[in-house]
Structure formats: structure tokens, C-alpha cells
N, C-alpha and C positions, 0 to 999 in steps of 0.2 A: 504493500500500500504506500511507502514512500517511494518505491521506485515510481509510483506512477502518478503521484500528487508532485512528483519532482519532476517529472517530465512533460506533465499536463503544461507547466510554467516553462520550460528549460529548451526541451528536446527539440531539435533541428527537425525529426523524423513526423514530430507530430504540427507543424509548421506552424511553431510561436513566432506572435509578431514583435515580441520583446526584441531590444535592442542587442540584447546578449543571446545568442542560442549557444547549445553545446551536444555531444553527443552522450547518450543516455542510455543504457542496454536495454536491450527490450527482454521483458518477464514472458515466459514461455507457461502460461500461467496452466495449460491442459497437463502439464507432466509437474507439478508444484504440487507437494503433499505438505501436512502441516509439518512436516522436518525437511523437506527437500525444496530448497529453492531454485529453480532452473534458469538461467539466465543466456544471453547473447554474450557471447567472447567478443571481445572490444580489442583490437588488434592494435597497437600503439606502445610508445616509449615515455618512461616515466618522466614528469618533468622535471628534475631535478639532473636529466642526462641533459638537459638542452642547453645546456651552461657549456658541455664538453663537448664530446665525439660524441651525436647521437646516433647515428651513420645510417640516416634521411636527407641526407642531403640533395635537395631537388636541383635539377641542371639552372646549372649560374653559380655554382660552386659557394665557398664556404662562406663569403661575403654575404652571399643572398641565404644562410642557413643563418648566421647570425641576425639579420633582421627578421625573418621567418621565426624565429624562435623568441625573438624581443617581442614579437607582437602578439603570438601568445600567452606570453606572460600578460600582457596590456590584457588581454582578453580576461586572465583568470581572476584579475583584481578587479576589471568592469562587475563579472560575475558574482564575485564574492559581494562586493559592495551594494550591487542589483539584489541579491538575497535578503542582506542584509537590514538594505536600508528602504526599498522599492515595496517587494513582492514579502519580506520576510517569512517567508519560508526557506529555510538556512539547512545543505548539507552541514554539518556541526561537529563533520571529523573530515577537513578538506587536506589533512597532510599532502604533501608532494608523491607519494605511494599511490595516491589514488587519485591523483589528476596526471592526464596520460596525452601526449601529443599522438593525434592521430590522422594520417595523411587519407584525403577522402580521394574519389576518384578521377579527380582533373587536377590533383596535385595539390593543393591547394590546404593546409593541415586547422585543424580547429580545435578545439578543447575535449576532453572525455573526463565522465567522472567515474569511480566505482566506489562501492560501499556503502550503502544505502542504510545502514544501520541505526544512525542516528541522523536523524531529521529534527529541527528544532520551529517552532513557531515565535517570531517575534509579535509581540504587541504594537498594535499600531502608535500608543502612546508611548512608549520605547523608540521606536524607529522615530517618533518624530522630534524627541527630546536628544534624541544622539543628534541630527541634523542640526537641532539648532544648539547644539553644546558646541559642535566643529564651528558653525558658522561666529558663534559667540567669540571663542577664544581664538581661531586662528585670524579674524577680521577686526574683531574688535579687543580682543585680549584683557575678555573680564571676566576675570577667574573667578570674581564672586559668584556673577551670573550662574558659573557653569554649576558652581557647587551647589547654586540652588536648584538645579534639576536635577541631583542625584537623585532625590526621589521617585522624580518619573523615570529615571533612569533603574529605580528598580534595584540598584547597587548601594545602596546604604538605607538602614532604617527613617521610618520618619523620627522616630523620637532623639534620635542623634541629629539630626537637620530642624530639629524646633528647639534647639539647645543653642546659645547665643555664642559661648562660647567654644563649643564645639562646632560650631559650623565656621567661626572665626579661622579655630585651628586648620579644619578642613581647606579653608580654601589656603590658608600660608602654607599648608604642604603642597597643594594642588599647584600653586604658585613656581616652588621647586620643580616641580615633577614637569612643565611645561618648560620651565627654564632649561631642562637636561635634556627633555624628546622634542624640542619645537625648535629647529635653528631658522633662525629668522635670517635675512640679508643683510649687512652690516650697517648698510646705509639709511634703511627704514626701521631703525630702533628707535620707538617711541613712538611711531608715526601710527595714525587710520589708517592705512592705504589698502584700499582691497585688493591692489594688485601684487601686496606684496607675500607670497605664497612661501612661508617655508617649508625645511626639509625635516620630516618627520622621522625620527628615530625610534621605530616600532621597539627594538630590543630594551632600550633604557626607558620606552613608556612602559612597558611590562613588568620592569625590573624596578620601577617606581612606585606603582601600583599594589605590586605583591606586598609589598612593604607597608602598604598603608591600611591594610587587609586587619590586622589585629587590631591596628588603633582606630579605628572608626567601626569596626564590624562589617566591614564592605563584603556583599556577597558577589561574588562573580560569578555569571551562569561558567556553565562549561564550553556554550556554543561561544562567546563573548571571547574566552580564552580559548578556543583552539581554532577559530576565526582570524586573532591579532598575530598570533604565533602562523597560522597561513600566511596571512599577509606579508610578515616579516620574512618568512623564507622566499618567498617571491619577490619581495625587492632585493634578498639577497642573489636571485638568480639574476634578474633583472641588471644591479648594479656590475654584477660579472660580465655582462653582455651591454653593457654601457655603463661608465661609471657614472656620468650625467644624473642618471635616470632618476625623477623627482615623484616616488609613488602617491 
């Protein structure tokens, strides 16, 4: 049933008009007993090869395999964030295992997923406090704001965010925590500028966060954490195949 509430939104085969498609296995659902799940073999390389020799290389040589491979990683971050923040309905174990570059039949490679195990639903009041927690601190860089949507955010009790001085607290660590994963452009420190987009350090946001877990009582779903930890290995594949690249 997740395989196909995931592909109902996702799957290329069933011709979503979503911005992101991907390819999806199809459940062989006449030979499925309640211990045996039967599925389509999804023929493809894991993504975590595409960094290196994934040895797909389509004619135009190695050149055109590094940008072939940059753009799938673009694909898999459009996709996770599209789950995430759009359609929320979230694969919630997207390790690099189980997204698979896979070359379709005019050449051409797009995204695969497997493991359907764990499916998450996000709340639309979540999806829309995350959007506006990004927009808050990375445009306008008001950490107070952001702390007062932990609530809808679902990661901290209310009764810790109706405490003056605990929510004080909360945002002077919040405040660090953005200082170490948020590198801003040198020249617009200080500034509004909505153009001034920085470079997000998914490892040191997670490694900030954990930390703040016992002293506020933060609960972190599991899709929330192995969603950031996704992402972070994708811009680590990403930055191997362009150091530029600003996920």
C-alpha cells in the first residue's frame, strides 16, 4: 500500500503531472501473499556510484557522465523537498542504497526508488511552518520568529515555548546553530537582501540540533532525520561533482 500511494504521486509509469516524476516498481500484487511481496526489478546503479566510475556512461564521454549524474542528484533533492514540503507524503528511509540511477530507453537516466517500508505523512500545518521557518531565517534572519513555530513545527512541547525564559534560551541557541549551518556571503552580513542565499551546512545543522534535543525536549520525527541526513549525503555527492554546488 505504500508502494502504490507513492506512486499514485511519484511514478513516471502512472503519468504524474508533478514537477518531479521518478521511477517506482510496480507490485505484482496477483503473486503477493500476506509474507511474500513481489515486486519489478529496477535495473540501475546506486547513487552514491555516480560520484565515481559508475560505468553508464552514455556516448559524449565522461564530461557528459558528470553532468548526467549532477543533474540527478538536482532531481533527488527537487524530490525529497517535493515530498517533503508539497505533496508530504515522504519515502522516510531515502538512504543512497535505495535511490538508484537508472538509464530508461533513449538514454536519457532519471531517478529510482526502493524500499517502501517506511512511508511517512507530513501534516499540512508542519509543511507549512517548515516553509515559513526557511523563509523567516534565511531572508529575514529572525530566529525568534523561527522558535516560535516550533510548535507547529511539532518539535518541541508547547509548554516549553509558553515559558519566557525558555523560549529566550531556545532561540540564543537557535541563534548559534544558524551561525555554524547558515554561511551567508560576506558582503551581505547584516543586510535584508532576499537575494542573498546562503550555503547551508546540513552536517553541522544536525550536529547542532542533536545537541539541543535534551535541553529543550525536542522531539525529532525519524522521517525529519533521515530526510536531512538524505539530503546531506546528496550534497555531499553533489559537491564531488561540482564543488560550487549551493543545495
Amino acid at each position: 500500500s505504500n508502494i502504490a500511494q507513492f506512486s499514485s504521486l511519484y511514478s513516471r509509469r502512472d503519468g504524474t503531472s508533478k514537477d518531479v516524476s521518478v521511477i517506482v516498481p510496480k507490485v505484482y500484487t496477483e503473486l503477493c501473499t500476506e509474507n511474500v511481496l513481489v515486486m519489478e526489478w529496477i535495473d540501475g546503479v546506486k547513487l552514491t556510484d555516480v560520484a565515481g566510475n559508475d560505468n553508464t556512461t552514455s556516448t559524449g564521454g565522461q564530461s557528459n557522465t558528470v553532468e548526467e549524474n549532477l543533474a540527478l542528484v538536482k532531481v533527488a533533492i527537487d524530490s525529497t523537498l517535493s515530498q517533503l514540503l508539497v505533496e508530504g507524503i515522504l519515502h522516510a528511509d531515502p538512504h543512497a542504497g535505495n535511490l538508484l540511477k537508472v538509464r530508461l530507453e533513449d538514454d536519457s537516466v532519471t531517478l529510482g526508488y526502493l524500499d517502501f517500508g517506511i512511508v511517512s505523512t507530513i501534516p499540512e500545518q508542519v509543511r507549512d511552518a517548515l516553509i515559513c521557518s526557511v523563509a523567516l531565517q534565511v531572508f529575514s534572519r529572525d530566529v525568534d520568529a523561527v522558535s516560535s513555530l516550533f510548535g507547529e513545527l511539532r518539535l518541541i512541547p508547547q509548554h516549553i515555548l509558553d515559558d519566557d525564559e525558555e523560549r529566550a534560551a531556545l532561540a540564543e541557541a537557535l541563534e548559534i546553530t544558524f551561525e555554524n549551518s547558515l554561511l551567508y556571503p560576506e558582503d551581505t552580513a547584516g543586510e535584508d537582501d532576499t537575494t542573498a542565499i546562503p550555503v547551508l551546512k546540513f552536517d553541522k545543522l544536525l550536529d547542532s540540533l542533536s545537541r539541543l534535543v535534551p535541553r529543550f525536549q525536542f522531539d525529532l520525527p525519524p522521517y525529519f532525520i533521515n530526510n536531512a541526513r538524505a539530503l546531506s549525503t546528496l550534497e555531499g555527492i553533489a559537491k564531488s561533482l561540482d564543488p560550487s554546488f549551493n543545495v
